[in-house]
N, C-alpha and C positions, 0 to 999 in steps of 0.2 A: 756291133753285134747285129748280125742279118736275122737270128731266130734262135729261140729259146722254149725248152721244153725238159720234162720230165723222161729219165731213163732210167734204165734196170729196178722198175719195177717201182719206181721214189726214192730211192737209195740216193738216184743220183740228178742230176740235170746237166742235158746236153745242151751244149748252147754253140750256133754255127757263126764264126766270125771271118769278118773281112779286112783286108791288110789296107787302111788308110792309104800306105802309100805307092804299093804297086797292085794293086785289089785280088790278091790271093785269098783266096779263102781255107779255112781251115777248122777245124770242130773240138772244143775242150768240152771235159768234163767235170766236174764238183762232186765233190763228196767229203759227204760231216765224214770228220773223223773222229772217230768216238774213241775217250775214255781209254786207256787202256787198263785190263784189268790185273790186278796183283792178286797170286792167291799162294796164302800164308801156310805153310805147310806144319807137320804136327810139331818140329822142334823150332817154330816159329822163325823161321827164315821163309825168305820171298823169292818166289817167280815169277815173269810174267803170262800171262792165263796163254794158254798154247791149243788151240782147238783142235787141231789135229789130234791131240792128246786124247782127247775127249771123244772125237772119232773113234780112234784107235781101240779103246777099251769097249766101245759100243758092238763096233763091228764083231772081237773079239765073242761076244757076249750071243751075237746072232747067227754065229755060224750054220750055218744049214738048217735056216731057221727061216721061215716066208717072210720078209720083213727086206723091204725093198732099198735103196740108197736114198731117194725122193724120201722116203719116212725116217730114214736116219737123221739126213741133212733137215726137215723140218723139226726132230726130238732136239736137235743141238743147238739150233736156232732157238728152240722155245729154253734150254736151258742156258746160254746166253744171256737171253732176255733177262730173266730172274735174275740172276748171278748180277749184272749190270746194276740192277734195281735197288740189290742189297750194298753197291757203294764200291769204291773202288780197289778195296781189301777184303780177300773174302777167304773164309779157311778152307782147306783141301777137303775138309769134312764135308762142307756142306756140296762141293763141288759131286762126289759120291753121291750123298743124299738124294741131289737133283736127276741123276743118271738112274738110279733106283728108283726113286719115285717116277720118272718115266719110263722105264723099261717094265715095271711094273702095270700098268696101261697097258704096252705096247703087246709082250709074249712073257706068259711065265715061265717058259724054258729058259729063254733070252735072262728073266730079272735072277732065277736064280743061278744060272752060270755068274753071272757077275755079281750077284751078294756072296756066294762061295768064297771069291778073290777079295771082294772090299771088306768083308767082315770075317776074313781069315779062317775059316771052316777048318777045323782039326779033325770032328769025328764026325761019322755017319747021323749023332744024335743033333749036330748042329744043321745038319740039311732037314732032317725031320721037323727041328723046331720051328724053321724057317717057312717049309712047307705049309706046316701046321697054321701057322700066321696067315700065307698066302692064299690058304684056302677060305680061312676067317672069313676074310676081305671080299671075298671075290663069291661068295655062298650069301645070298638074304636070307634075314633071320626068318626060322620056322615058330616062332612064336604064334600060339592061336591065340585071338582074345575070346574072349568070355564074357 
């Protein structure tokens, strides 16, 4: 090994080697490979965790919406993250939950186009309630003391 360093970021390490026997040189790279995830769906059969997946519904969610790809790919990454943390079986629910609780953060046009879809909206009174909730959260309380 002529030389060893960190690449993409710490993901990975480049390391630049040479051919003992005819001194070619040439450059590998390492990378953990993590875990893969399983996520248990509602009639309890398995998939394996599929990110694009998770893309998909995001972007869905931000259409013509200010919310750049760099902020997608950093939402999915941070929901990755969690998801990993909770183990290598994780239910489709909580999968939802994490997209919602970030999209939530992110734009509330974005969170409720996509609670609409993950929590099945039938009537105009389920956007309302949802709203209603949304605004809760996002409003500090006007409480005066006394």
């Amino acid at each position: 090994m002529v030389d060893s360093r960190p690449a993409d970021h710490g993901a990975a390490i480049r390391r630049r080697r040479e051919c003992l026997s005819c001194s070619r040189r040439f450059t590998t790279f390492e990378r953990v490979e993590e875990v893969g995830l399983l996520i248990v769906k509602r009639d309890g059969t398995k998939e394996p965790y599929l990110r694009d997946k998770v893309v998909a519904g995001i972007r869905k969610a931000i259409v013509n919406r200010p919310v750049s790809e760099r902020q997608v790919s950093e939402i999915v990454d941070r929901i990755e993250e969690r998801l990993r943390r909770k183990g290598p079986e994780v239910p489709s629910r909580q999968v939802g939950l994490e997209v919602l609780s970030a999209l939530q953060k992110l734009d509330a046009v974005a969170y409720m186009r996509f609670a609409s879809v993950y929590k099945d909206f039938q009537e105009v009174t389920d956007f309302e309630r949802e709203l209603g909730l949304l605004l809760e959260k996002k409003e500090p309380s006007k409480h005066r003391s006394r």
